[in-house]
DRENDO-1510 file (C-alpha; in Angstrom, 1 decimal, always signed):
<recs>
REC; n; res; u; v; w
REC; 1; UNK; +27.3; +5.0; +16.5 .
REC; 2; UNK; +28.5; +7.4; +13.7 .
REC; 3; UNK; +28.0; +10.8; +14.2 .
REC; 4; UNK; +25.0; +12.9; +12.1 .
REC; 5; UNK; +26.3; +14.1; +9.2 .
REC; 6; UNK; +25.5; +18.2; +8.2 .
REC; 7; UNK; +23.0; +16.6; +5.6 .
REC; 8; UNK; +21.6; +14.8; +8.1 .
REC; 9; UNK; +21.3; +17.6; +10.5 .
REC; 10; UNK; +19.9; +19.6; +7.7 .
REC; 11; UNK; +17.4; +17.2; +6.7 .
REC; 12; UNK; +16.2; +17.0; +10.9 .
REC; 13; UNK; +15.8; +20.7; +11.1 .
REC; 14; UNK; +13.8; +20.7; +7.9 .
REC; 15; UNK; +11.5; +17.8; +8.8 .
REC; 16; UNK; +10.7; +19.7; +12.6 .
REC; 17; UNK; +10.6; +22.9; +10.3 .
REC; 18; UNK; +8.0; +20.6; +8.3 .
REC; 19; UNK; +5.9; +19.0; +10.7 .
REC; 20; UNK; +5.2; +22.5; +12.4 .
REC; 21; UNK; +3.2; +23.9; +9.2 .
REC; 22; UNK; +1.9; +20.5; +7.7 .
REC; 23; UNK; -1.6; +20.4; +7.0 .
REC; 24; UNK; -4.3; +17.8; +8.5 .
REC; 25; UNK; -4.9; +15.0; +6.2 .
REC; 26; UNK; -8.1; +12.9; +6.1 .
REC; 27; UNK; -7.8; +9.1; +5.6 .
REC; 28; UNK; -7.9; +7.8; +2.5 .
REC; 29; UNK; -10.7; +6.5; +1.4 .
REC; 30; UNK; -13.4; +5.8; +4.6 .
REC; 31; UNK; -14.1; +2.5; +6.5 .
REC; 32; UNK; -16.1; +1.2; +4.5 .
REC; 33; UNK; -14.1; +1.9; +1.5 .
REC; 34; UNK; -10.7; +0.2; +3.0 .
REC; 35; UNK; -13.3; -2.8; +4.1 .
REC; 36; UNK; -14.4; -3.5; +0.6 .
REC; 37; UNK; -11.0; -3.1; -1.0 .
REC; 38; UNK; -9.3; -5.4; +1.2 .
REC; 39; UNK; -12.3; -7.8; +1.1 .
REC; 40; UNK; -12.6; -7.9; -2.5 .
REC; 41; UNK; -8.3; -8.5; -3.0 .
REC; 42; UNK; -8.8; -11.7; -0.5 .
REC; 43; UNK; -11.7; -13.1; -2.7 .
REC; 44; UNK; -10.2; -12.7; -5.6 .
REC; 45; UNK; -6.2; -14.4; -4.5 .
REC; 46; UNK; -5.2; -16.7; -7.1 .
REC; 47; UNK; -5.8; -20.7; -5.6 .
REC; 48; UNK; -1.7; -21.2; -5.8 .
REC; 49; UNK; -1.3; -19.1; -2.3 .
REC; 50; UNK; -1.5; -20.9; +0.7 .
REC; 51; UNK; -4.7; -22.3; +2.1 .
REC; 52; UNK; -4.3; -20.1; +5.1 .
REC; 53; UNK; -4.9; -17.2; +3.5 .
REC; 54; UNK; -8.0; -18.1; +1.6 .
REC; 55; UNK; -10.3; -19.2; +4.0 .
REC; 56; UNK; -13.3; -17.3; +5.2 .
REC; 57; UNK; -11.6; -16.7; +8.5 .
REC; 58; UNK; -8.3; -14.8; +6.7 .
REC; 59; UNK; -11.0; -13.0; +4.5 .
REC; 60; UNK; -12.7; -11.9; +7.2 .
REC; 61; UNK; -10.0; -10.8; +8.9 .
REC; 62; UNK; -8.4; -8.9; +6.3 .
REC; 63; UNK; -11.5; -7.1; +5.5 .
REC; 64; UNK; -11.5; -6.0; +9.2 .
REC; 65; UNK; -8.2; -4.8; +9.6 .
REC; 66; UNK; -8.6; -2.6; +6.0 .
REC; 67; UNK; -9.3; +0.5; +7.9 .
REC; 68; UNK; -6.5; -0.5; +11.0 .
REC; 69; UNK; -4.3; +2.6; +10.1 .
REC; 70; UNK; -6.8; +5.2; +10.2 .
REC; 71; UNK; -8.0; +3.6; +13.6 .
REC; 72; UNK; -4.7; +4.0; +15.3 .
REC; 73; UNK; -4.5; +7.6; +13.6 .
REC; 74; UNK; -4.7; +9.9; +17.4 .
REC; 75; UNK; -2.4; +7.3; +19.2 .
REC; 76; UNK; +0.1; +10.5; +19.8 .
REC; 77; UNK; +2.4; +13.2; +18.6 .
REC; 78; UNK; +5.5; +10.8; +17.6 .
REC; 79; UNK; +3.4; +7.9; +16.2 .
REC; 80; UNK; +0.8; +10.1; +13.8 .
REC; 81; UNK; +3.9; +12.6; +13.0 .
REC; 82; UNK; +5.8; +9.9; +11.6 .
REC; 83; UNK; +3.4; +7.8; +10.0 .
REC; 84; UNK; +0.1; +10.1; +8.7 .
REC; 85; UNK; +2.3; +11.2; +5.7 .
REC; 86; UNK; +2.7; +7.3; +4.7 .
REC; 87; UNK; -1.1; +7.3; +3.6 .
REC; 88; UNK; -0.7; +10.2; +0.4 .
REC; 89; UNK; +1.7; +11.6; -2.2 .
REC; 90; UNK; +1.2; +15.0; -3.1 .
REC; 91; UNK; +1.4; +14.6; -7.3 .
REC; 92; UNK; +1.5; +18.6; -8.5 .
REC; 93; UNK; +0.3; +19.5; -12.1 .
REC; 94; UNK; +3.9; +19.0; -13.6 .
REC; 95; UNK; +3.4; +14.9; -12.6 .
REC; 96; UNK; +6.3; +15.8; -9.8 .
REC; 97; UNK; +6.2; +16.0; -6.0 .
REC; 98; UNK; +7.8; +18.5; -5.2 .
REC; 99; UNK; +8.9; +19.5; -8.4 .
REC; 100; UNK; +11.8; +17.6; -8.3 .
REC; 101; UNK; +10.8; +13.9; -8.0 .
REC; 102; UNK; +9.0; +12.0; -10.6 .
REC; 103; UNK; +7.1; +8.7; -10.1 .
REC; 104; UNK; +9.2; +7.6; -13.3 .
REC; 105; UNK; +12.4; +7.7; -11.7 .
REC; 106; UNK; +11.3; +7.3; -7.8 .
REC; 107; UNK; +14.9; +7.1; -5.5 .
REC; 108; UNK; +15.6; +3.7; -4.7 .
REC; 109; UNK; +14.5; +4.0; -0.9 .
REC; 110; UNK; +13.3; +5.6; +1.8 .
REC; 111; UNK; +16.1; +7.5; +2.2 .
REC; 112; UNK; +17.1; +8.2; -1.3 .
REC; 113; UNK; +13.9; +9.9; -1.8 .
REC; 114; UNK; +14.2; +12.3; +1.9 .
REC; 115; UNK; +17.9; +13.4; -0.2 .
REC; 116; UNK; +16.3; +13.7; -3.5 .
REC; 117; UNK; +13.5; +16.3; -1.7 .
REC; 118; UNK; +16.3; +18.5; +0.0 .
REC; 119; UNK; +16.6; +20.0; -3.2 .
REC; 120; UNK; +12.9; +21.7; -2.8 .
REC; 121; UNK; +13.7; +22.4; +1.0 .
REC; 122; UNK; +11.2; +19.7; +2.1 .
REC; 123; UNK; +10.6; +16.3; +3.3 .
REC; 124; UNK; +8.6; +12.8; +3.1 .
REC; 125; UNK; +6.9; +13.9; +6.2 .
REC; 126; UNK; +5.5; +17.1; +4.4 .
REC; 127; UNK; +4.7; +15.9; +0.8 .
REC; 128; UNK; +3.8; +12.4; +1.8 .
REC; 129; UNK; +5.5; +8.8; +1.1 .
REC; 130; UNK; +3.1; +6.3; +0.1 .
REC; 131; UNK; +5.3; +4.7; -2.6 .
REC; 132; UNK; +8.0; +3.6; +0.3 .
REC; 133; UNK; +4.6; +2.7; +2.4 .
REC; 134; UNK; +3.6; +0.0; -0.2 .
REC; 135; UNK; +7.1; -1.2; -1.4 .
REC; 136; UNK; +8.3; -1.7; +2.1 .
REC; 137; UNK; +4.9; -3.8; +3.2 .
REC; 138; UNK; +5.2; -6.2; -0.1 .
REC; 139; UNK; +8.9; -6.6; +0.7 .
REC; 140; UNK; +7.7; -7.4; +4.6 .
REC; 141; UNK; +5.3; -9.6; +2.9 .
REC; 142; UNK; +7.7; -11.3; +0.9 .
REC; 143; UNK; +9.9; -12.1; +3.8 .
REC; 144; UNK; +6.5; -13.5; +5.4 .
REC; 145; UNK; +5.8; -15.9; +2.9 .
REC; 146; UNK; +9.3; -16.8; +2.2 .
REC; 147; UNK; +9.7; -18.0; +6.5 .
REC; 148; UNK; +6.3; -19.6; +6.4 .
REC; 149; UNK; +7.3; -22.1; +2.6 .
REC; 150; UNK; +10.6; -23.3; +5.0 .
REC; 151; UNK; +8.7; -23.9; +7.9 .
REC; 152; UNK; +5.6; -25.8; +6.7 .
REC; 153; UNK; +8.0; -27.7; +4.8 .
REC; 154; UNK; +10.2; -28.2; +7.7 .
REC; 155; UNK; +6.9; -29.3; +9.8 .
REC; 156; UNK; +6.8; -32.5; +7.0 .
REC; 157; UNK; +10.3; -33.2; +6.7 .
REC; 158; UNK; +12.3; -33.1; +9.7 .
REC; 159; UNK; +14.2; -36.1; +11.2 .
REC; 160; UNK; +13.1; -35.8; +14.7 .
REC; 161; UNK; +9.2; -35.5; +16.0 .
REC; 162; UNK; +9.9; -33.0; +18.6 .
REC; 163; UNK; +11.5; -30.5; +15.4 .
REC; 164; UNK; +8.2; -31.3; +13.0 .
REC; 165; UNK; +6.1; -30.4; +16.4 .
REC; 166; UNK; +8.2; -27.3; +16.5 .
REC; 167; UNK; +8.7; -26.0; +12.9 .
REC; 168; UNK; +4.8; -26.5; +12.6 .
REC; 169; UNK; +3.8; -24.4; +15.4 .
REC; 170; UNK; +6.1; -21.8; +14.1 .
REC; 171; UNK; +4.7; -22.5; +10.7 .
REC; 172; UNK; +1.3; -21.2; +12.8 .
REC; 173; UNK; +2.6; -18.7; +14.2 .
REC; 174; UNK; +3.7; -17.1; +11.1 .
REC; 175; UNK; +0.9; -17.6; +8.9 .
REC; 176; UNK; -0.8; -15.5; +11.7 .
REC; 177; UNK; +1.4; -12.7; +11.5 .
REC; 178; UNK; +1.2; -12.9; +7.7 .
REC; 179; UNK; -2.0; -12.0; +7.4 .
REC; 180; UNK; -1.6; -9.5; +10.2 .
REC; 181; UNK; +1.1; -7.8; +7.6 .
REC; 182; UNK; -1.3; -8.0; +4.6 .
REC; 183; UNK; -4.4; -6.3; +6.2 .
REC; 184; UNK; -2.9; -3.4; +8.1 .
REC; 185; UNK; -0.5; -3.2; +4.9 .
REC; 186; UNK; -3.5; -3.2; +2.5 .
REC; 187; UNK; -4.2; +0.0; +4.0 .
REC; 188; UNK; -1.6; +1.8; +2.0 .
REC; 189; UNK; -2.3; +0.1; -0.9 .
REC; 190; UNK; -5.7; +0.9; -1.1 .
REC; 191; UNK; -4.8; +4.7; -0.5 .
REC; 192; UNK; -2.8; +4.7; -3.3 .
REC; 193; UNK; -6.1; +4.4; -5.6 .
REC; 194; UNK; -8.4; +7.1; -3.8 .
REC; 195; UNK; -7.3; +10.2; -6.1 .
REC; 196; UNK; -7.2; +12.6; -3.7 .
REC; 197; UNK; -4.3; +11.0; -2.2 .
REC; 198; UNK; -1.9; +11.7; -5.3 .
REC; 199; UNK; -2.7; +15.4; -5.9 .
REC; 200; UNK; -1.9; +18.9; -4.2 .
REC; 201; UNK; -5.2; +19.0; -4.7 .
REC; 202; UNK; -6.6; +16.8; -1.7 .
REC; 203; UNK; -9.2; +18.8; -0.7 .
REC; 204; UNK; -10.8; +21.3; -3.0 .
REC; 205; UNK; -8.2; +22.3; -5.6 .
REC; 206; UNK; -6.8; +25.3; -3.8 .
REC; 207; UNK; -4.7; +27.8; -4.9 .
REC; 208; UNK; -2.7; +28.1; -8.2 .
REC; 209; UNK; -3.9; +27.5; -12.3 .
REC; 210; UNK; -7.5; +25.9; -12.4 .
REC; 211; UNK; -7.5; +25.9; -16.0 .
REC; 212; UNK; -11.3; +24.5; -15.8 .
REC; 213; UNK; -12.5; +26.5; -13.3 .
REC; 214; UNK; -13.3; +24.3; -11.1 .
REC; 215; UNK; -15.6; +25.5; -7.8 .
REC; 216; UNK; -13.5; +25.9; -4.6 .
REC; 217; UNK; -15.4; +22.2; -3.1 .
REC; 218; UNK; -13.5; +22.2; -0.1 .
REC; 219; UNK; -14.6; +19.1; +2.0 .
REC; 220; UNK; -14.7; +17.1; -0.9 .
REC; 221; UNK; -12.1; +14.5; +0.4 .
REC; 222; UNK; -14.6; +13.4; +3.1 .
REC; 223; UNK; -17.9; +13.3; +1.1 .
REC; 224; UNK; -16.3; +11.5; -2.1 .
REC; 225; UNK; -14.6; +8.7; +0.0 .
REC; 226; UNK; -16.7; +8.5; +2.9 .
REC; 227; UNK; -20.6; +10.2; +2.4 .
REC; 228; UNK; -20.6; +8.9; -1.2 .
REC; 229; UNK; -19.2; +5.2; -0.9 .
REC; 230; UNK; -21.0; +4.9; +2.9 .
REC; 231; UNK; -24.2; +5.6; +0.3 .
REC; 232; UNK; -23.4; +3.9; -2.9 .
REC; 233; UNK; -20.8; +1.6; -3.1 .
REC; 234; UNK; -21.0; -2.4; -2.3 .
REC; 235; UNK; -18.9; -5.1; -3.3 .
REC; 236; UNK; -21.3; -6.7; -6.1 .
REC; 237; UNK; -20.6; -3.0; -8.0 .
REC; 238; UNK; -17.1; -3.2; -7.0 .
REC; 239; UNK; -16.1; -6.5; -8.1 .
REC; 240; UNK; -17.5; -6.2; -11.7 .
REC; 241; UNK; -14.2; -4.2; -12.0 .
REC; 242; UNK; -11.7; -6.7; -11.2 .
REC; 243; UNK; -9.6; -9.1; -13.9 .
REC; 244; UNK; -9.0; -12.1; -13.5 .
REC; 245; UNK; -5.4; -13.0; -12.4 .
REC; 246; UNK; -2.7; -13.0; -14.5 .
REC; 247; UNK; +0.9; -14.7; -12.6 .
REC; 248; UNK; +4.5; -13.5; -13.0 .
REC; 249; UNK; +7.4; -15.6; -14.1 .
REC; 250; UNK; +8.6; -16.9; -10.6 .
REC; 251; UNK; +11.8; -17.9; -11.8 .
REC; 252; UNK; +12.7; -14.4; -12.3 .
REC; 253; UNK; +13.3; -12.3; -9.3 .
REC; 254; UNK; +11.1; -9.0; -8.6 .
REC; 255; UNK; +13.7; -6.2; -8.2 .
REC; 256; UNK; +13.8; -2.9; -6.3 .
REC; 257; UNK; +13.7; -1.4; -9.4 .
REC; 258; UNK; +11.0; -3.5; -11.1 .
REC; 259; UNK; +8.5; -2.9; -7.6 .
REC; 260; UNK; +8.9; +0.6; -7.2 .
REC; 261; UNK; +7.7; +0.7; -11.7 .
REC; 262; UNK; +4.6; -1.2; -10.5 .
REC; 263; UNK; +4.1; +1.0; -7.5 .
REC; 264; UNK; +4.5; +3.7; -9.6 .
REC; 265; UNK; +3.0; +3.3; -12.8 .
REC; 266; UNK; -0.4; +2.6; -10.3 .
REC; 267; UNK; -0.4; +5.7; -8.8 .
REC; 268; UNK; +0.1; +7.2; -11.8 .
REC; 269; UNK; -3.0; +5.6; -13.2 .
REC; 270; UNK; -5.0; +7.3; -10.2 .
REC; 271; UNK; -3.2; +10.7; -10.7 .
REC; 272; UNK; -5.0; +10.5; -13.8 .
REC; 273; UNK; -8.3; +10.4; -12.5 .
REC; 274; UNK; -8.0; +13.8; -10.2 .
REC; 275; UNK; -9.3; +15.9; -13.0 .
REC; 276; UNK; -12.1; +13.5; -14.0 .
REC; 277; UNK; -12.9; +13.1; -10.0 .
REC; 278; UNK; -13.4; +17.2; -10.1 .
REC; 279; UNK; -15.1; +17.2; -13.3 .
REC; 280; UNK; -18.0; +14.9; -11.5 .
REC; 281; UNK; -17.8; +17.2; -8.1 .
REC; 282; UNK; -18.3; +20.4; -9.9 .
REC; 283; UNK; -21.4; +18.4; -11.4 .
REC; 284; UNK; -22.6; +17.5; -8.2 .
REC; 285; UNK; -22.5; +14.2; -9.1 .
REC; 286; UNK; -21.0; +12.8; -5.6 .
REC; 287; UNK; -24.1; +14.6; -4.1 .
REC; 288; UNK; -26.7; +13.1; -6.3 .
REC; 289; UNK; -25.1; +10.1; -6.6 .
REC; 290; UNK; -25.3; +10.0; -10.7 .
REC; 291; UNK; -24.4; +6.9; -12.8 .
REC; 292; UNK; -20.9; +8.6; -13.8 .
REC; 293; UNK; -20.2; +9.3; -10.0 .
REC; 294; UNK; -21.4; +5.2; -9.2 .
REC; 295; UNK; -19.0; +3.9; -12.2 .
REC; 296; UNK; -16.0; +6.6; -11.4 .
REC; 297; UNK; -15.8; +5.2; -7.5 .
REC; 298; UNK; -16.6; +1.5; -8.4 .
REC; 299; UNK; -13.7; +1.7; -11.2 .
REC; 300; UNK; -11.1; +3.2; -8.5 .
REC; 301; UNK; -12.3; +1.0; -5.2 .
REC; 302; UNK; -11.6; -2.0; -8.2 .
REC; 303; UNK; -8.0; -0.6; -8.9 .
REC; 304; UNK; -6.8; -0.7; -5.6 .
REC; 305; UNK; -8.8; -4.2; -4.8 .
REC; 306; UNK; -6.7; -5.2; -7.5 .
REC; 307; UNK; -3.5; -3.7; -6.8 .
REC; 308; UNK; -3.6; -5.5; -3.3 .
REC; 309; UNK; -4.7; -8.9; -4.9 .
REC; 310; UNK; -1.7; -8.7; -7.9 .
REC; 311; UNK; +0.9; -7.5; -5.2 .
REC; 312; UNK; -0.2; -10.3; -2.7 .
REC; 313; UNK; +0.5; -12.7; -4.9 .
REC; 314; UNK; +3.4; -11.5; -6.4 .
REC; 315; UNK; +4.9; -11.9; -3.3 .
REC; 316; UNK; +3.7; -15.3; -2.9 .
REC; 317; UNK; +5.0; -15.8; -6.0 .
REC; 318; UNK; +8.8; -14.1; -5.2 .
REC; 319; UNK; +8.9; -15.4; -2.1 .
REC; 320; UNK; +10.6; -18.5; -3.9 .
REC; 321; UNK; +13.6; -16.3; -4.5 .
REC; 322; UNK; +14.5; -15.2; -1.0 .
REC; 323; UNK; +16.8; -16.5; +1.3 .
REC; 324; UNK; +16.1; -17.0; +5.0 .
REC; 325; UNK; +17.5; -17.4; +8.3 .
REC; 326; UNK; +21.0; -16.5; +9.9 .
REC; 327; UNK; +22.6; -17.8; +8.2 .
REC; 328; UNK; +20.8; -17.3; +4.8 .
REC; 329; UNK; +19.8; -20.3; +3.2 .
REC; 330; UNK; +18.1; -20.1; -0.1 .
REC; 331; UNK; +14.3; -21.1; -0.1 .
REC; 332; UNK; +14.7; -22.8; -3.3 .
REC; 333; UNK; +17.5; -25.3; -1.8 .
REC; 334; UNK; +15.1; -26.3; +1.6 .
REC; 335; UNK; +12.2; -27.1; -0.6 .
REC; 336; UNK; +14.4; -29.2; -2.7 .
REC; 337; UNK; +15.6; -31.2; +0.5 .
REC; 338; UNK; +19.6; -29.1; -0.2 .
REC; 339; UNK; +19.4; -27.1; +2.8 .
REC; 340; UNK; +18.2; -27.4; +6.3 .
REC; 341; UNK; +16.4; -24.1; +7.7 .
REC; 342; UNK; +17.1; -23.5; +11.4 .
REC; 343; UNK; +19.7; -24.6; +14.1 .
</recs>
């Protein structure tokens, strides 16, 4: 095992250092709110994914485990300390987080990004990673889809009975644990459209320039995406929202780069609506429940319903491009009958 590097020792220090003095988080968006967005993304799959994962059952079951993550939030010190900041991003007012990273250029990684914050003497665990929360679950997904194409097509086409028997159960096995990975996934992906999960400002706008004056409305995180949509939002309003599909090429490969521009050019989009979101609250519109407060929330639960339906799918869709097993064999040449997956 190599030994930690100074950086590395640095970066430890600085993410106890962090965790000591980060502030409490609510979950984004409420139960209800994850229920409908994950719901809404399973309805709405294009009819080219699997049959597994568009039957009632799968819909159902994605729709329950929406809200999974903020569920397990509690489970202890280690388990919330390294996974509570994968549900925000804090966005300041110069579109940076920390003032040194910008969603147009996000690091490559994980990793990449915990060097690139050194620079502002902080860390993922105090300014939040949700990007690296979604890109890792679609690549997850990817893999999912990828092992389940070579195994159902393994269950038809193997030479011996007792391999079809096999490769089919696994084929099961894994369409199970796919949509396991989708709805606890879809989590983060519908976090990345609730506003006040890609601002400094999560609850109440706090210190600093408040050009707009805006009231100090601390507790608004809870009543916007809990007391508000527990009140006024259903899926009928939601789904209004949502376009129709529109497919990638499949023959051309989604890269690291090319995800993390999709990642980020969505939470962008919902960067965009913090202001708006205020402008409503200062109004009292998330307390009256007024026609703009109805239409802002419908438009946002839509986004991430969306979001989770287009990168679903996409993944479906790239899944053609991997290669799987050990060793790799190319997804493309099993399907074609040019490769055999498995011993």
């Amino acid at each position: 095992m190599k030994r930690p590097t100074t950086l590395h020792r640095m970066l430890s220090l600085l993410v106890l250092a962090a965790l000591a003095f980060a502030p409490l988080r609510a979950g984004a968006w409420g139960e209800k709110g994850h229920e409908i967005i994950n719901d809404l993304a399973a309805a709405n799959l294009p009819s080219e994914l699997p049959a597994f994962a568009r039957t009632r059952a799968a819909r159902w079951e994605l729709r329950y485990l929406g809200p999974e993550m903020d569920r397990l939030k509690g489970s202890g010190r280690s388990w919330d300390a390294d996974r509570d900041p994968g549900h925000y991003l804090d966005i300041g007012d110069d579109g940076k987080i920390a003032g040194v990273v910008s969603l147009a250029q996000l690091p490559a990684s994980m990793s990449a990004y915990e060097v690139a914050l050194l620079a502002a003497h902080t860390t993922p665990y105090r300014v939040g990673y949700l990007p690296y929360s979604i890109a890792d679950g679609w690549e997850q997904l990817r893999t999912d889809f990828a092992l389940w194409r070579v195994l159902h097509y393994e269950a038809a086409h193997a030479p011996q009975a007792s391999a079809r028997a096999s490769f089919a159960e696994e084929a099961r096995l894994r369409a199970t644990l796919t949509l396991r990975d989708i709805g606890v996934w879809g989590h983060f992906v519908a976090d990345g459209s609730q506003p006040l999960h890609v601002t400094t400002h999560f609850n109440g706008w706090g210190s600093g320039p408040n050009p707009e004056h805006f009231p100090a409305l601390r507790g608004i995180h809870a009543q916007f995406e809990s007391t508000f949509v527990d009140r006024f939002m259903n899926l009928s309003a939601v789904q209004r929202d949502i376009p129709a599909y529109v497919a990638l090429d499949p023959q051309h490969r989604i890269s690291q780069a090319r995800l993390l521009s999709l990642i980020a050019r969505y939470l962008r989009g919902t960067n965009a609506a913090v202001v708006p979101l205020y402008r409503i609250a200062a109004a009292g519109g998330f307390t009256s429940g007024s026609t703009q407060a109805r239409a802002f929330t419908a438009t946002q639960l839509a986004r991430g319903a969306t979001m989770l339906r287009n990168l679903i799918a996409y993944a479906w869709e790239d899944s053609l491009n991997e290669r799987v097993g050990y060793p790799a064999v190319a997804v493309r040449a099993v399907l074609a009958g040019r490769a055999i997956y498995g011993p």
